[in-house]
C-alpha positions in Angstrom: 30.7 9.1 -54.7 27.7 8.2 -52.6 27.9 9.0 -48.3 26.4 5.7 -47.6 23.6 7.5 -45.5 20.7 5.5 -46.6 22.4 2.3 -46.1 20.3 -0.7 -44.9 16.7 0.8 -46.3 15.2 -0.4 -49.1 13.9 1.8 -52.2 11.6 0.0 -54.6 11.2 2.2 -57.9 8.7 2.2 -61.0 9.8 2.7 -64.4 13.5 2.2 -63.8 14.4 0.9 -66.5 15.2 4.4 -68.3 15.0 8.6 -67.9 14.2 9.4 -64.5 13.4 6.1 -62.7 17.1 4.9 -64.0 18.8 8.0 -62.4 16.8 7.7 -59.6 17.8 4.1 -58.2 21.4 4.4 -59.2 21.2 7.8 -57.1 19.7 5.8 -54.0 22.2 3.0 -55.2 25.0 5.0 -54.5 24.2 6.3 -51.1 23.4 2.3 -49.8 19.9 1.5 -50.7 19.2 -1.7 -51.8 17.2 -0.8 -54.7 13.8 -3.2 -56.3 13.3 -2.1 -59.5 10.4 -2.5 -61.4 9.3 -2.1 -64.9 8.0 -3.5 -68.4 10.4 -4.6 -70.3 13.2 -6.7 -68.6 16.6 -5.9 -70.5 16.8 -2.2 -69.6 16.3 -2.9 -65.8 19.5 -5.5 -65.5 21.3 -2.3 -67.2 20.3 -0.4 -64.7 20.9 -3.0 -61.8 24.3 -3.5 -63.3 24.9 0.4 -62.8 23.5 0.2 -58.9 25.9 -3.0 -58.4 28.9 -1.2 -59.3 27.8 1.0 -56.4 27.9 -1.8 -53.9 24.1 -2.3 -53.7 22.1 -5.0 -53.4 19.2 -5.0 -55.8 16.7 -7.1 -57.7 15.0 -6.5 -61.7 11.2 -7.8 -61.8 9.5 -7.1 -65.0 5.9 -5.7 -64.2 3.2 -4.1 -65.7 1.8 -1.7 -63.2 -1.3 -1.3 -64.4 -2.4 -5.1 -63.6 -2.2 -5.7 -59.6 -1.3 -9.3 -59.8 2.1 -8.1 -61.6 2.5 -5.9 -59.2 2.0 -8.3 -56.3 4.0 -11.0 -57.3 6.8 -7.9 -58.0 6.7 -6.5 -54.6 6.5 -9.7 -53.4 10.3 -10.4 -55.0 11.2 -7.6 -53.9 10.8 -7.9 -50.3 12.1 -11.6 -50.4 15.2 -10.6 -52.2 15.8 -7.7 -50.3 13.3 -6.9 -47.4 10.4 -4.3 -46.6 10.2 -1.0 -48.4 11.0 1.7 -46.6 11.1 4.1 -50.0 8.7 3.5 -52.9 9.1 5.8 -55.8 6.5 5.7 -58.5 7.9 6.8 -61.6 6.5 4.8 -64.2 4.2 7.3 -66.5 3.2 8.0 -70.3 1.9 10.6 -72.1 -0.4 11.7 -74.8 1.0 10.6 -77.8 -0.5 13.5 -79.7 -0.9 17.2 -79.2 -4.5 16.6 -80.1 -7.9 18.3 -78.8 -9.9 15.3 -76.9 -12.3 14.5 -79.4 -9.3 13.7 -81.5 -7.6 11.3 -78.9 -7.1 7.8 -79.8 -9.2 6.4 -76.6 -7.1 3.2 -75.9 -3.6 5.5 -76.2 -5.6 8.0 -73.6 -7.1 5.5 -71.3 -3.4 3.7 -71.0 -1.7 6.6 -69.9 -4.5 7.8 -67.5 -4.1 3.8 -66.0 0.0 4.2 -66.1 -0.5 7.3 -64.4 -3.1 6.9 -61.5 -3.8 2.8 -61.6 0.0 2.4 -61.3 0.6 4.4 -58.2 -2.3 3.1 -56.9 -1.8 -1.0 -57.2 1.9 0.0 -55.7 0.3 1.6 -52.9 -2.1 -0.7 -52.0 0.4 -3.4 -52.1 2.8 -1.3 -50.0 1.3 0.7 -47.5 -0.3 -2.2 -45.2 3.5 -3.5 -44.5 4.6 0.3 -43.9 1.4 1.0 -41.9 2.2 -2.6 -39.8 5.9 -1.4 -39.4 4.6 2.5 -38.1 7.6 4.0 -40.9 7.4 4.4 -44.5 7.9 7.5 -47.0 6.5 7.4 -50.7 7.4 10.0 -53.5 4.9 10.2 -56.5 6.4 11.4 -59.7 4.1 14.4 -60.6 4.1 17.6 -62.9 2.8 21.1 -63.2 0.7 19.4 -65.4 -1.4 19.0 -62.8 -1.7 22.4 -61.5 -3.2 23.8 -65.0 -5.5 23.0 -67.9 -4.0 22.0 -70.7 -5.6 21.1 -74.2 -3.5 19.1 -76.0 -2.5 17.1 -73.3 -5.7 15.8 -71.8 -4.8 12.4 -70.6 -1.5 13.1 -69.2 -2.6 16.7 -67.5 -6.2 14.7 -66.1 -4.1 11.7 -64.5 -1.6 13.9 -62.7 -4.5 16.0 -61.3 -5.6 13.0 -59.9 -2.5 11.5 -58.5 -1.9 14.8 -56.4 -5.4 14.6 -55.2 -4.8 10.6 -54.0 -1.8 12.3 -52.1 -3.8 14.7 -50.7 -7.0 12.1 -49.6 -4.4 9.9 -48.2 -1.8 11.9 -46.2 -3.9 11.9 -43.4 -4.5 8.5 -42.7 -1.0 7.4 -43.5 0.6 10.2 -41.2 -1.3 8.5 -38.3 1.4 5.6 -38.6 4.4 7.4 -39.3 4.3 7.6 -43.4 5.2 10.7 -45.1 4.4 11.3 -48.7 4.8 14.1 -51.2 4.2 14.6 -54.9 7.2 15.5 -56.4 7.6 17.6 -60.2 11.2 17.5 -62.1 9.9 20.3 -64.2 10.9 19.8 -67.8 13.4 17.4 -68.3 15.7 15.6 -70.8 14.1 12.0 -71.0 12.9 9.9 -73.9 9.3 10.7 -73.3 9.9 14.6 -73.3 11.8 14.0 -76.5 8.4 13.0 -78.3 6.5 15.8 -77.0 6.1 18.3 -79.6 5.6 21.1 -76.9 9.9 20.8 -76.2 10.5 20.6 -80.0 12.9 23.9 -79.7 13.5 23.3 -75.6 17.0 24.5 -74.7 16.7 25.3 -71.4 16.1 21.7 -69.7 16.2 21.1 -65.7 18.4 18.8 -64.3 18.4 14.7 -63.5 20.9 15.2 -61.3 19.4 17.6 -59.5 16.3 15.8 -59.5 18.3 12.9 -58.2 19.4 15.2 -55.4 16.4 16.0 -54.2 14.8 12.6 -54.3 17.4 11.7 -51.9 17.2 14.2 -49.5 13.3 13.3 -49.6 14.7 9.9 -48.5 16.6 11.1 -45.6 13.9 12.8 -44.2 14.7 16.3 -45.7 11.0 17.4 -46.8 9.0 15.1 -44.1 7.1 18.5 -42.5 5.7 19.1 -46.2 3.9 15.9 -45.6 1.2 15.6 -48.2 2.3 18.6 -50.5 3.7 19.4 -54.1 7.3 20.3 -54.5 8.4 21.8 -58.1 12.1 20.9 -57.9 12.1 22.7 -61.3 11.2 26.0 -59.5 11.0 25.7 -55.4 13.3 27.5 -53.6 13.9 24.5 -51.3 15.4 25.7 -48.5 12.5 28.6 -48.9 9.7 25.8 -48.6 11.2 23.9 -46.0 11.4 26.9 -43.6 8.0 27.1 -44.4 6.3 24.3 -44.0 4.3 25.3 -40.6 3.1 28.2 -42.7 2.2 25.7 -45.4 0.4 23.4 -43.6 -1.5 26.1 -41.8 -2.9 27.6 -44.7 -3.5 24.5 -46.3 -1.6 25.3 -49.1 0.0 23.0 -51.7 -3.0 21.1 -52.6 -5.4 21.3 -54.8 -8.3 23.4 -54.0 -11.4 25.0 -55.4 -10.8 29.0 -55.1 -13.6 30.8 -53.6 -14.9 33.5 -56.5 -15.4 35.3 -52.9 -16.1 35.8 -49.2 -20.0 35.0 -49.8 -19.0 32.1 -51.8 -20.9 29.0 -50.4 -18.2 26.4 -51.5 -15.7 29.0 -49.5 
């Protein structure tokens, strides 16, 4: 049972329709948000509307390919009709390699796709959200991320290179969006229970899997304001002490940590 605390704000959230995204809006659902929810195929989104309903929240399905920026204009655009400006959005929506395969044996649409799903997506939602949360000086954003993109990793080139890249659009933009009051934060699940995981040879044998709920958790407290002085950072729900990084955060934004960075081989290092 839901506290209500985040009634009267709207959450709009990509790739709803199943694994995370679907726990994530009925989580908001529950505690008032009127949730827009947004993905490809249409059927699995008025499941998970159904769900948010039964909570006593208002909400609207829009089928939307994020990757194309008219579908994702004409979605936000329901959205906010049906329900009114975003104060939350939550991009979700991802894919991955659908191969552990070296690069030169990558299909190059199937890699392409999910680098577009992965870094296009966020972006079209951004640039279709941000100017009404900049013009209303209030906003927070959560990217779906993954230690993925904090390491190299061979097999899955597409999925690891896109992630990079969405923490690095975090980090170009928290600057210019903190001027007007947004906060937003890359967030990682860790390894978790969801169709796509289930195809990923790399969790054949996995036993140990983090928690949805948890993740659920967390994305909520993001929305109330819990992580809002790690502006612009990486959280690994999977493995953050959270209270830990919260006490923190002055230390982490002093030392500019929680970004991506290039390390200095040394003191006499030119890029140091």
């Amino acid at each position: 049972m839901g506290t209500g605390s985040l009634t009267g704000q709207v959450a709009l959230i990509t790739g709803a329709g199943r694994g995370i995204g679907r726990e994530i809006a009925i989580g908001l659902a529950a505690e008032g948000m009127a949730v827009g929810l947004i993905g490809r195929n249409h059927p699995p989104l008025v499941e998970t509307l159904r769900t948010c309903v039964r909570h006593g929240a208002r909400g609207v399905a829009v089928a939307a390919d994020v990757t194309r920026p008219g579908n994702v204009r004409e979605a936000v655009r329901a959205v906010e009709r049906d329900l009114g400006p975003v104060d939350l959005l939550v991009n979700n929506a991802g894919q991955v390699d659908r191969d552990e395969v070296p690069l030169w044996e990558t299909d190059p649409t199937q890699w392409w796709q999910v680098v577009e799903t992965n870094l296009r997506g966020p972006y079209n939602l951004l640039r279709t959200v941000l100017p009404g949360m900049v013009e209303r000086g209030r906003g927070r954003v959560i990217n779906l991320n993954s230690g993925f993109a904090l390491r190299p990793d061979g097999n899955y080139t597409a999925y690891a290179t896109s992630k990079g890249a969405l923490l690095k659009l975090t980090d170009n933009i928290a600057d210019s969006v903190g001027e007007h009051g947004i906060v937003v934060l890359d967030i990682s699940p860790g390894a978790v229970a969801t169709d796509m995981t289930a195809g990923m040879p790399m969790f054949h044998d996995m036993k140990a899997w983090g928690s949805i709920p948890y993740m659920v958790a967390v994305t909520v407290d993001a929305a109330r304001g819990r992580f809002d002085a790690l502006h612009g950072r990486f959280i690994h729900v999977g493995r953050d002490n959270l209270e830990q990084l919260v006490d923190r955060a002055a230390q982490i934004r002093e030392s500019d940590a929680r970004t991506l960075r290039l390390r200095p081989y040394g003191p006499d290092d030119p890029m140091a």
